[in-house]
C-alpha positions in Angstrom: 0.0 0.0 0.0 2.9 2.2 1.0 4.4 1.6 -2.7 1.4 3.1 -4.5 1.1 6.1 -2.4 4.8 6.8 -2.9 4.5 6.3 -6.9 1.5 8.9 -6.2 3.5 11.2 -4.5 6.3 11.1 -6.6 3.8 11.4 -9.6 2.3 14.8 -7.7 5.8 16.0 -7.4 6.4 15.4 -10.9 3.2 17.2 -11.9 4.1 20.6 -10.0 7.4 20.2 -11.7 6.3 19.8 -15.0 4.1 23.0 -14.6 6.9 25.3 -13.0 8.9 24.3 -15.7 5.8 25.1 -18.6 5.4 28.6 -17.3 8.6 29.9 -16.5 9.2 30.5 -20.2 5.8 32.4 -20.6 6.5 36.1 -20.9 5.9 38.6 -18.1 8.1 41.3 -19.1 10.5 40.3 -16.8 13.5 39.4 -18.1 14.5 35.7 -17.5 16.9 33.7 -19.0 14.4 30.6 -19.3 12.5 32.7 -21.9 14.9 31.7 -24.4 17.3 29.2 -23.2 15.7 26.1 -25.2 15.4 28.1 -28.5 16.6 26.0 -31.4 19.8 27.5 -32.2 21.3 26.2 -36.0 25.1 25.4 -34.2 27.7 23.2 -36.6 25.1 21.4 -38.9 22.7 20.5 -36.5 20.2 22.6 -34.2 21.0 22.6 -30.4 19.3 24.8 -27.9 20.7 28.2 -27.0 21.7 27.0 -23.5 24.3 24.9 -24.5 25.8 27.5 -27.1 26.0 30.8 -24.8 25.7 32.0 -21.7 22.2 34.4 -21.1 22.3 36.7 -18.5 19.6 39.3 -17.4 21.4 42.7 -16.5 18.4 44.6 -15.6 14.7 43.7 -15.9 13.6 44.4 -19.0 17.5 43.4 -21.2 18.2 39.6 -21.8 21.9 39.6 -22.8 23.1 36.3 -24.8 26.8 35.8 -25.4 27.7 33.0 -27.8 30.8 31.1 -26.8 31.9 30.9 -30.4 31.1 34.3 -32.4 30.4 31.9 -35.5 26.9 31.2 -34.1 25.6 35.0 -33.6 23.5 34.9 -36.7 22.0 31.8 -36.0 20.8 32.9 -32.4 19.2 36.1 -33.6 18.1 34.0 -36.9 16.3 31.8 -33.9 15.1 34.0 -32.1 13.3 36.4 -34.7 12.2 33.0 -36.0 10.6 32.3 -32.5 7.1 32.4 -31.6 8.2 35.3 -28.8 7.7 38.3 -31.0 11.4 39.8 -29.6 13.5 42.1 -31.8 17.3 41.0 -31.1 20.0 43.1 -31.3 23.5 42.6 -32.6 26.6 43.9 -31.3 30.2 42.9 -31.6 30.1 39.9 -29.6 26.5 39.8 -27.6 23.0 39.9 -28.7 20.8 41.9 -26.5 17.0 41.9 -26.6 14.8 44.5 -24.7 11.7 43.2 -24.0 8.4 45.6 -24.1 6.2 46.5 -21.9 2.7 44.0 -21.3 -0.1 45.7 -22.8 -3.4 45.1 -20.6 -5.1 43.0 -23.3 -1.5 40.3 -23.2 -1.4 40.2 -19.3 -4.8 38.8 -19.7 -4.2 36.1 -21.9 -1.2 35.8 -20.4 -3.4 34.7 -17.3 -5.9 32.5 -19.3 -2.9 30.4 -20.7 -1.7 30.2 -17.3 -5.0 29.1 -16.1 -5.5 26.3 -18.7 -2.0 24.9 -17.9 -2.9 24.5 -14.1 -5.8 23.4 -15.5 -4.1 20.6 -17.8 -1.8 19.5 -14.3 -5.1 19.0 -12.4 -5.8 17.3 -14.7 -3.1 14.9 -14.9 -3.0 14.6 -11.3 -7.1 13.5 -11.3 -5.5 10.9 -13.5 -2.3 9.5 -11.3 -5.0 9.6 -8.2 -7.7 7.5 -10.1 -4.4 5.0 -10.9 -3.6 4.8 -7.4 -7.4 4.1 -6.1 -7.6 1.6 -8.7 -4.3 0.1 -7.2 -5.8 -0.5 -4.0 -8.8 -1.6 -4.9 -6.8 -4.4 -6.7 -4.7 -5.0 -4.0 -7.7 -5.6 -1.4 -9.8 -7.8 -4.1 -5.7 -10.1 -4.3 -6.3 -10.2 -0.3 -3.1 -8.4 -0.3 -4.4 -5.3 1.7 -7.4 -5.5 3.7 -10.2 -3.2 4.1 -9.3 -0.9 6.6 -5.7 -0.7 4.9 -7.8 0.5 1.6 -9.6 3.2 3.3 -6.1 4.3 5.2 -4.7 4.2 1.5 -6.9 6.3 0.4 -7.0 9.0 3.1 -3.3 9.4 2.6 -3.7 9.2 -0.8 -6.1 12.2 -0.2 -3.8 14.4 1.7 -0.6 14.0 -0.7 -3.5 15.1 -3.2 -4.1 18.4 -0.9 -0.8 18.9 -0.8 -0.1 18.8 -4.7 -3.0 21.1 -5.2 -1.9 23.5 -2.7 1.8 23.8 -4.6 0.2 24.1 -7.3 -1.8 27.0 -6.0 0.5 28.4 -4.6 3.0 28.3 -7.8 -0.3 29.6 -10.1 -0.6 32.7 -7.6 3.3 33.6 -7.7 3.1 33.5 -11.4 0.1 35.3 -11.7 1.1 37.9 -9.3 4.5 38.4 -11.2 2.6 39.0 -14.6 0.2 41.5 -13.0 3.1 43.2 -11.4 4.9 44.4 -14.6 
């Protein structure tokens, strides 16, 4: 019984992951470097992402900074990035490119929020999913005569609580987001 609600668990975890990861790289006019690090960057005949060709930095709130370790790549990270679904002008210098990132208009902070929404929408979802698994799981297990009754019903209460747990991180990571795209 223990095994299944650790493989929930771990699921849950996985989950809130998953969705940190998904929204960090929408845009709240903050600069972060995880708004572009996973571009596609065209890098010595085959595409790699812009992580693993230059170092980002974010001098000030509103500049992304991207300095290719080998010069030879420049025009294919600002041929990437124009290419990108981000709507970001780069600019060229010498050796960097920089991008300056625009203020939100009202209208974009909305749907900024809605595609927020519908991701921790999409991770409830999921985790409806892993929880329904686990239930099933014990009831198996009591039908085998592996667990017993009351074993199934503690199951399930714990099973409960890691499930009020994952919802609250969730929350909780949905609210910082939201609050950081209302703030710009």
């Amino acid at each position: 019984m223990q095994d299944v609600i650790k493989e929930a668990k771990k699921s849950f975890v996985g989950i809130v992951a998953w969705f940190r990861e998904e929204v960090s790289s929408l845009r709240t006019g903050r600069a972060t470097p995880a708004l572009v690090e996973d571009l596609e960057v065209e890098s010595y005949g085959s595409k790699m992402p812009l992580k693993h060709v230059a170092s980002i930095s974010t001098p000030d709130a509103r500049t992304i900074v991207i300095q290719p370790w080998d010069k030879s790549v420049l025009e294919g990270i600002a041929k990437a990035i124009e290419n990108s679904s981000l709507s970001l002008q780069p600019i060229a210098d010498q050796d960097v490119i920089r991008i300056a990132l625009p203020q939100l208009t009202e209208e974009r902070r909305k749907g900024l929020v809605k595609i927020l929404n519908e991701k921790a929408e999409d991770a409830r979802v999921r985790s409806r999913r892993e929880r329904e698994e686990a239930l099933k799981t014990l009831e198996r297990l009591e039908k085998e005569h592996t667990i017993n009754e009351d074993e199934k019903f503690r199951g399930k209460a714990e099973l409960q609580k890691e499930m009020d747990v994952f919802n609250a991180a969730l929350d909780e990571a949905r609210k910082k987001k939201e609050t950081e795209i209302e703030e710009i």
